[in-house]
C-alpha positions as CSV (number, residue, x, y, z in Angstrom):
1,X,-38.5,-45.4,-26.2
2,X,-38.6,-48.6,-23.9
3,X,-42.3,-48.6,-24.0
4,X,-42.3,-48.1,-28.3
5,X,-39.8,-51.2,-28.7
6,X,-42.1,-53.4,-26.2
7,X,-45.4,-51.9,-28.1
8,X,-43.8,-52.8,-31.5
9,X,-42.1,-55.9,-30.7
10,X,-45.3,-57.3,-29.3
11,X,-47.4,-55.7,-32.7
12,X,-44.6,-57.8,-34.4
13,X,-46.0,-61.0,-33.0
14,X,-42.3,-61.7,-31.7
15,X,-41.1,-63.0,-28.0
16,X,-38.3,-60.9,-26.4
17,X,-36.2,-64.4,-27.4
18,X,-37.0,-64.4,-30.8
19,X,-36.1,-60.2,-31.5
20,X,-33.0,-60.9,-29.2
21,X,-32.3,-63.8,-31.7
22,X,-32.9,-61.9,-34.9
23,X,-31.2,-58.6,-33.6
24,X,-27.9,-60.6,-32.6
25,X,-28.3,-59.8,-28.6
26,X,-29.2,-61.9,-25.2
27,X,-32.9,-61.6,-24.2
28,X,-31.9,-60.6,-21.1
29,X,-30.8,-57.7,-23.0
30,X,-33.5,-56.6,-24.7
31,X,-35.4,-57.7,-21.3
32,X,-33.2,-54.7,-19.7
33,X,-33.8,-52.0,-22.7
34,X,-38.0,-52.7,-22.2
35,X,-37.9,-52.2,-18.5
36,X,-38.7,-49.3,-16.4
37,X,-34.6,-49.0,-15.4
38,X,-33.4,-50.2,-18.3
39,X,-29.9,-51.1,-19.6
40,X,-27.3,-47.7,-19.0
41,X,-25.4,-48.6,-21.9
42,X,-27.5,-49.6,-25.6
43,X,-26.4,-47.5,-28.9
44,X,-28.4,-46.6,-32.1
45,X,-26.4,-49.3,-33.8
46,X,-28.7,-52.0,-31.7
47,X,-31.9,-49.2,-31.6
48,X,-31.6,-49.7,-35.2
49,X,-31.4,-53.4,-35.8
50,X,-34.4,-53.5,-33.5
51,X,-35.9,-51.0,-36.3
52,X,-34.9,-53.6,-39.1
53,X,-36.0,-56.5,-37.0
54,X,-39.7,-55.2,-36.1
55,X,-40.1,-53.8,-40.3
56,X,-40.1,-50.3,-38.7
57,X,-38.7,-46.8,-39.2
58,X,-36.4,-45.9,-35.9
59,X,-38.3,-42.6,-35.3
60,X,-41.0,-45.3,-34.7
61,X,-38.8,-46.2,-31.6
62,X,-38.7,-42.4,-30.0
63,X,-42.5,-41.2,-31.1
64,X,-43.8,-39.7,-27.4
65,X,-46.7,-42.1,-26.0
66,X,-50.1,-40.8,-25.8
67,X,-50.8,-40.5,-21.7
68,X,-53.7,-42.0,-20.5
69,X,-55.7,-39.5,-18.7
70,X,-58.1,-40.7,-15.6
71,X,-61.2,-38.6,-15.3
């Protein structure tokens, strides 16, 4: 999911600032919830003003990535 918020927010045009700004949280939050150990504790209540923020459907946020395979 970390990776779909980053992916989105980024498609968005949007600066971690600016989504932790529209979504009502810290950057540094939003900083933790995109990182590879991110934040223990974030509910579906912010998962899905992150949704509303970025103009997406949260199922958007929990789709599986594609993995890159090296041949």
């Amino acid at each position: 999911m970390r990776k779909n918020i980053k992916k989105y927010r980024k498609l968005a045009g949007f600066t971690q600032q600016e989504l932790a700004d529209m979504i009502g949280v810290s950057m540094h939050y939003i900083s933790q919830i995109e990182s590879a150990k991110p934040y223990k504790y974030f509910t579906l209540i912010i998962i899905g003003r992150i949704a509303d923020a970025l103009n997406i459907d949260i199922k958007d946020l929990f789709e599986k990535q594609k993995e890159k395979t090296v041949i």
